[in-house]
C-alpha positions as a Markdown table, in Angstrom:
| # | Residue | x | y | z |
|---|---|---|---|---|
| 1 | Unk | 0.0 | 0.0 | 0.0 |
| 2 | Unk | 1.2 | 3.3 | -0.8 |
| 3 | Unk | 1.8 | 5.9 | 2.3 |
| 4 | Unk | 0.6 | 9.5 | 1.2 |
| 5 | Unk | 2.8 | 11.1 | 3.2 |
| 6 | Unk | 5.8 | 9.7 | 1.3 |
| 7 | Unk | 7.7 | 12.3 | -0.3 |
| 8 | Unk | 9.2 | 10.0 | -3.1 |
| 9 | Unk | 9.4 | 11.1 | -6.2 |
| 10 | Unk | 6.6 | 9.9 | -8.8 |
| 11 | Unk | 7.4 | 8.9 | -11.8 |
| 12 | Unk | 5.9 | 11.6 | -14.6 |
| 13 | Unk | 2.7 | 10.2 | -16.6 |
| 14 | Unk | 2.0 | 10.6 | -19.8 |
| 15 | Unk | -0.6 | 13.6 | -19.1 |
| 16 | Unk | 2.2 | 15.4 | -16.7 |
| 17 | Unk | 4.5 | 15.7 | -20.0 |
| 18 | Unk | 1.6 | 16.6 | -22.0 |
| 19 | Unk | 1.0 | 19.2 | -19.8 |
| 20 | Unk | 4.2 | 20.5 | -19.7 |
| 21 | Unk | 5.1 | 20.2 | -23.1 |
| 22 | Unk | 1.3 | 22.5 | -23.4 |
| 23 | Unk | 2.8 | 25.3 | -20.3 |
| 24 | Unk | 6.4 | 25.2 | -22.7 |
| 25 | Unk | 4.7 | 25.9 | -25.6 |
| 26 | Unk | 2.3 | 28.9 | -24.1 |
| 27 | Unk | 4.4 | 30.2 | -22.1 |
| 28 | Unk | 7.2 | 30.9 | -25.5 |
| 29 | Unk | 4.4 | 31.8 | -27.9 |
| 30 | Unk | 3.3 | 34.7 | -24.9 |
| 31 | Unk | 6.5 | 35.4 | -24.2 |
| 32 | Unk | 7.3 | 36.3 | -27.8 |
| 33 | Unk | 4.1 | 37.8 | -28.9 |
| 34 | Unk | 3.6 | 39.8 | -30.7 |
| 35 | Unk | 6.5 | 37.8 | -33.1 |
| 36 | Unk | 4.9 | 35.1 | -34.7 |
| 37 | Unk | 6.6 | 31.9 | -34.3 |
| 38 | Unk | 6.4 | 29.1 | -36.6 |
| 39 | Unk | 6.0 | 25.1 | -35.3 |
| 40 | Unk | 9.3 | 24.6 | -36.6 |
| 41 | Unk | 10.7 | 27.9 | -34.3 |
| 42 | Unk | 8.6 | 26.4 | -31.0 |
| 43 | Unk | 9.8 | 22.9 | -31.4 |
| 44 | Unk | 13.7 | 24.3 | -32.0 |
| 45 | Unk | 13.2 | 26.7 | -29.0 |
| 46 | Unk | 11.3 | 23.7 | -26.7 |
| 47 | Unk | 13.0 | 20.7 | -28.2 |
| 48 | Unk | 16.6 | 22.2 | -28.8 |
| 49 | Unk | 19.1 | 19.7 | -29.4 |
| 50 | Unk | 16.6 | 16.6 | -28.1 |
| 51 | Unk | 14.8 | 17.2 | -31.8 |
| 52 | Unk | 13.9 | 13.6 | -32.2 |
| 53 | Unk | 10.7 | 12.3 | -33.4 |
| 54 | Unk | 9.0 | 12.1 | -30.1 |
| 55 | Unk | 10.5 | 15.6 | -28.4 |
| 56 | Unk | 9.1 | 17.1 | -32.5 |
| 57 | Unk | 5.9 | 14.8 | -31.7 |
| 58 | Unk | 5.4 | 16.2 | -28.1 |
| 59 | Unk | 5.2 | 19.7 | -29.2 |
| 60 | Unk | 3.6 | 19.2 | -32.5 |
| 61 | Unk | 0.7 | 17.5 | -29.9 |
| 62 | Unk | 1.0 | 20.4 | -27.7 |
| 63 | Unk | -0.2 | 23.0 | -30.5 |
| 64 | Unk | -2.7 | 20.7 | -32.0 |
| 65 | Unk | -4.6 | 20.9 | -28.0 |
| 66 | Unk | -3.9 | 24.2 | -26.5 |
| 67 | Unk | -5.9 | 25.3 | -30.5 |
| 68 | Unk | -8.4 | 22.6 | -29.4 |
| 69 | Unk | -9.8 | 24.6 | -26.5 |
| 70 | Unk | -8.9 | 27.7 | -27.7 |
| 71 | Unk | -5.8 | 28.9 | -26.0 |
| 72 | Unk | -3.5 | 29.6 | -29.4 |
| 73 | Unk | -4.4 | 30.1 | -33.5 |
| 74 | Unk | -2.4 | 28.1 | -35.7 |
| 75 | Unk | -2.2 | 28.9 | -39.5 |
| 76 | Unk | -0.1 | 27.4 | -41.7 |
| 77 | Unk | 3.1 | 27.2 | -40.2 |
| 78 | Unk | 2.6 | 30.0 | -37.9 |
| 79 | Unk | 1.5 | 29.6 | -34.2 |
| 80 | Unk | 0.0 | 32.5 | -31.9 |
| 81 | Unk | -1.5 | 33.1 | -28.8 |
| 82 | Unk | -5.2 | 33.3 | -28.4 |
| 83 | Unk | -6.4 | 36.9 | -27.3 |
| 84 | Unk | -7.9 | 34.8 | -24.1 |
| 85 | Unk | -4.8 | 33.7 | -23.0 |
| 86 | Unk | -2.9 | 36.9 | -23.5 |
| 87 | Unk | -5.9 | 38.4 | -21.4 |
| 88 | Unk | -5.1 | 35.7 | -18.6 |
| 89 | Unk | -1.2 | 36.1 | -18.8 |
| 90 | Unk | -1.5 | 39.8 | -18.4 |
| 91 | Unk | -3.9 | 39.5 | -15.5 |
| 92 | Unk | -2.6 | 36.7 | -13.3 |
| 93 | Unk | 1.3 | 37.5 | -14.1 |
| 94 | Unk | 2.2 | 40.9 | -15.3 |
| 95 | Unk | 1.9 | 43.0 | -12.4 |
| 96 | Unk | 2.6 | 46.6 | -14.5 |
């Protein structure tokens, strides 16, 4: 039986990278906005010398769901924040 108070470390799941590969790929396209990065920029700039099929994959993934529920616009090549999550950004983390 596993003791909750164990401070282990558990081992990352499948939706813990898929989540951080989504807060990587936010986080540079607000970061960089108003530039307009392409998939091939985000998965260079997340990916960097890792550029294998599943580090291209894992991004590639990332853009197709943060577009799912609206959080960034994809067209063509080119890959931009959503007004709604420049909205949120500006809010909840730049204190200007």
């Amino acid at each position: 039986m596993h003791d909750p108070d164990d401070k282990a470390p558990r081992a990352q799941t499948t939706a813990d990278e898929d989540d951080s590969a989504q807060q990587a790929v936010l986080a540079l396209l607000i970061a960089e906005h108003p530039t307009q990065l392409t998939l091939a920029d985000l998965i260079r700039e997340i990916a960097a010398e890792k550029a294998d099929f599943m580090e291209t994959d894992r991004v590639e993934r990332a853009v197709r769901d943060l577009g799912g529920v609206g959080l960034v616009h994809r067209e063509g090549e080119t890959v931009r924040p959503a007004r709604a999550a420049l909205r949120f950004d500006q809010l909840f983390f730049n204190n200007d």
